[in-house]
C-alpha positions in Angstrom: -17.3 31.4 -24.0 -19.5 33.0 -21.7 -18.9 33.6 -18.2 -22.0 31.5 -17.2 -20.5 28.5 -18.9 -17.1 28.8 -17.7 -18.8 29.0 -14.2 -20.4 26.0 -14.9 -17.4 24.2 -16.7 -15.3 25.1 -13.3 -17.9 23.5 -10.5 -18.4 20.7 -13.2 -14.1 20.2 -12.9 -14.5 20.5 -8.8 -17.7 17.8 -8.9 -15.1 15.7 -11.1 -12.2 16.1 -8.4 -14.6 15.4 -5.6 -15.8 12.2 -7.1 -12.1 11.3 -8.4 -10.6 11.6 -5.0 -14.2 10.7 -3.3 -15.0 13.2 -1.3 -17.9 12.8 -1.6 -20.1 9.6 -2.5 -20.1 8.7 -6.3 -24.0 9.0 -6.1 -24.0 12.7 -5.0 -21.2 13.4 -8.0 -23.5 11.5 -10.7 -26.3 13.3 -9.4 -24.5 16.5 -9.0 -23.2 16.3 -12.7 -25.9 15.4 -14.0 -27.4 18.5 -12.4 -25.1 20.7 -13.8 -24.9 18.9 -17.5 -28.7 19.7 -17.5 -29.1 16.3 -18.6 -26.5 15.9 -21.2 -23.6 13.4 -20.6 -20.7 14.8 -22.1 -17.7 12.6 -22.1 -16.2 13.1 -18.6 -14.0 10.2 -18.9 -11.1 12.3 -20.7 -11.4 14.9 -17.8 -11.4 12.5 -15.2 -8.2 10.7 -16.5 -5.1 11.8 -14.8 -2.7 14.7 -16.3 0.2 11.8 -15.6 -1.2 8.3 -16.3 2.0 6.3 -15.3 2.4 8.2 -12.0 0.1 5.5 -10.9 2.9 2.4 -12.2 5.4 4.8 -11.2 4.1 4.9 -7.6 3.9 0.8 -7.3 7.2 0.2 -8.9 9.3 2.6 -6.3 6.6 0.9 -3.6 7.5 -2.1 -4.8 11.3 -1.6 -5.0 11.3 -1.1 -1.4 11.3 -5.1 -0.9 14.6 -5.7 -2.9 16.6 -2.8 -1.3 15.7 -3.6 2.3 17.2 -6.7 1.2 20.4 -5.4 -0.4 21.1 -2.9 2.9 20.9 -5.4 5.0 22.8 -8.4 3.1 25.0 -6.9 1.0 26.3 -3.8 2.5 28.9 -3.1 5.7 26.6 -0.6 6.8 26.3 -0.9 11.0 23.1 -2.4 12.7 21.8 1.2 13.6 22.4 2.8 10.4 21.0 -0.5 9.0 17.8 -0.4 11.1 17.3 3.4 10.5 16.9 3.1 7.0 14.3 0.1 7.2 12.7 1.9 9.9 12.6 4.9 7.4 11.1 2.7 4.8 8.3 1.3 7.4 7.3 5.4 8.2 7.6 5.9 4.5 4.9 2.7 3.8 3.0 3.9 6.6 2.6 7.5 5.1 2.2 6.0 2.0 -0.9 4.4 3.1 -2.3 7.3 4.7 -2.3 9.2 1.3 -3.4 6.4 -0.9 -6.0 5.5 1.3 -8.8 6.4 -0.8 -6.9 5.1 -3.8 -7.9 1.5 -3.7 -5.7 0.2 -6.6 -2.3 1.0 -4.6 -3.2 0.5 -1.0 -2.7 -3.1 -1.1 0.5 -3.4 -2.6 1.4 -0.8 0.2 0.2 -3.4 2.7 2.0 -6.1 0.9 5.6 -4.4 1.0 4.8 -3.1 4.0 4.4 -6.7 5.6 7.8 -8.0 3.4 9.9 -4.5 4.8 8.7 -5.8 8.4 9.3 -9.8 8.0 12.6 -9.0 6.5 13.8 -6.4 9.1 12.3 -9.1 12.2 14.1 -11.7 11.0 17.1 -9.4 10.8 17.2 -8.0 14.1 16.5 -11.8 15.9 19.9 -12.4 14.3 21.2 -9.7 15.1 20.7 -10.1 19.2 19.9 -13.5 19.4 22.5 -14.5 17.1 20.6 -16.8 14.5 18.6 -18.8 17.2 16.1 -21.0 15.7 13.6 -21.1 18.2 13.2 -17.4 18.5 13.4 -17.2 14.9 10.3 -19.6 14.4 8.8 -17.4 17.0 9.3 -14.5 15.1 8.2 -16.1 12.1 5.2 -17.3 14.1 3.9 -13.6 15.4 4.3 -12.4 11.6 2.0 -15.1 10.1 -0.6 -14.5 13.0 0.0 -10.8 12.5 -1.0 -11.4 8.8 -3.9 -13.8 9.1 -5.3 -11.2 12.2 -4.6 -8.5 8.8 -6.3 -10.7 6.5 -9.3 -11.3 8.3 -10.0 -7.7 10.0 -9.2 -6.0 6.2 -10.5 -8.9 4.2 -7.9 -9.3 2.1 -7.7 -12.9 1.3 -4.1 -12.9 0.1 -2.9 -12.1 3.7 -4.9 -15.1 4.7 -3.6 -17.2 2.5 -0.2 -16.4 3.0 -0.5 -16.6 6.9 -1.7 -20.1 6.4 0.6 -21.0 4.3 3.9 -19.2 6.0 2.5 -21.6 9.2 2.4 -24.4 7.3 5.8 -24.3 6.4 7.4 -23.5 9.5 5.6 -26.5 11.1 6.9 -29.1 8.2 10.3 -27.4 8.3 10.1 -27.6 12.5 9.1 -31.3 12.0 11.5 -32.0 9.6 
């Protein structure tokens, strides 16, 4: 190989990246590519795969498993209140950093939103036990300001499942207030 073509074959790779992580818009990388294929479209679809394909399910299952051990450190362990809130704090900083990185990665930013939201209702509800010792009122009001919190998410990121669920959450609580 030449060293014109391996020139070529490297700024073909970087266009690739570029338009993989989208740095820049997938216009400028077709036209780009195109550019640079003279024409030809070779099959980039094996070099834009990823070296790791299950990272990706890798990355949403340990997301994901967030949810059930919040759960267990706070129900089923004898761990204290700060050592308890530290770690679900740690997981909400995590989440949060989480989303910074896979913010141009539209597949896993969601569910990052979605555990993110669980992490937080489960640690609210933990610490209004915790100092108001299990009162209901303040309870439903906490329950309350994390359905508004996700309907205000849902409608400013347009995710209808945080909608849904904000309208549904309040529905709830009010039958089970009536009730």
């Amino acid at each position: 190989m030449d060293t014109k073509t391996q020139k070529r074959n490297i700024i073909i790779k970087e266009i690739l990246f570029w338009k993989q992580n989208k740095m820049l818009p997938e216009q400028y990388c077709d036209y780009l590519l195109a550019l640079y294929n003279q024409g030809e479209n070779p099959d980039i679809s094996d070099r834009e795969r990823s070296k790791f394909p299950f990272m990706g399910f890798l990355t949403a299952s340990l997301i994901f498993a967030l949810i059930p051990f919040s759960l267990f450190v706070i129900y089923f362990t004898e761990l204290s209140f700060v050592l308890q809130t530290a770690i679900l704090a740690g997981f909400v900083v995590l989440l949060i950093f989480a989303g910074i990185y896979y913010s141009n990665k539209e597949m896993l930013l969601p569910l990052i939103y979605i555990t993110a939201a669980l992490v937080t209702l489960i640690y609210s509800v933990h610490i209004t036990g915790v100092f108001f010792n299990g009162s209901t009122n303040i309870t439903y009001a906490v329950l309350f300001m994390n359905c508004f919190a996700w309907l205000v998410s849902g409608v400013y990121l347009k995710y209808w499942y945080f909608t849904a669920a904000a309208i549904l959450g309040g529905f709830i609580l009010m039958v089970s207030i009536v009730i």
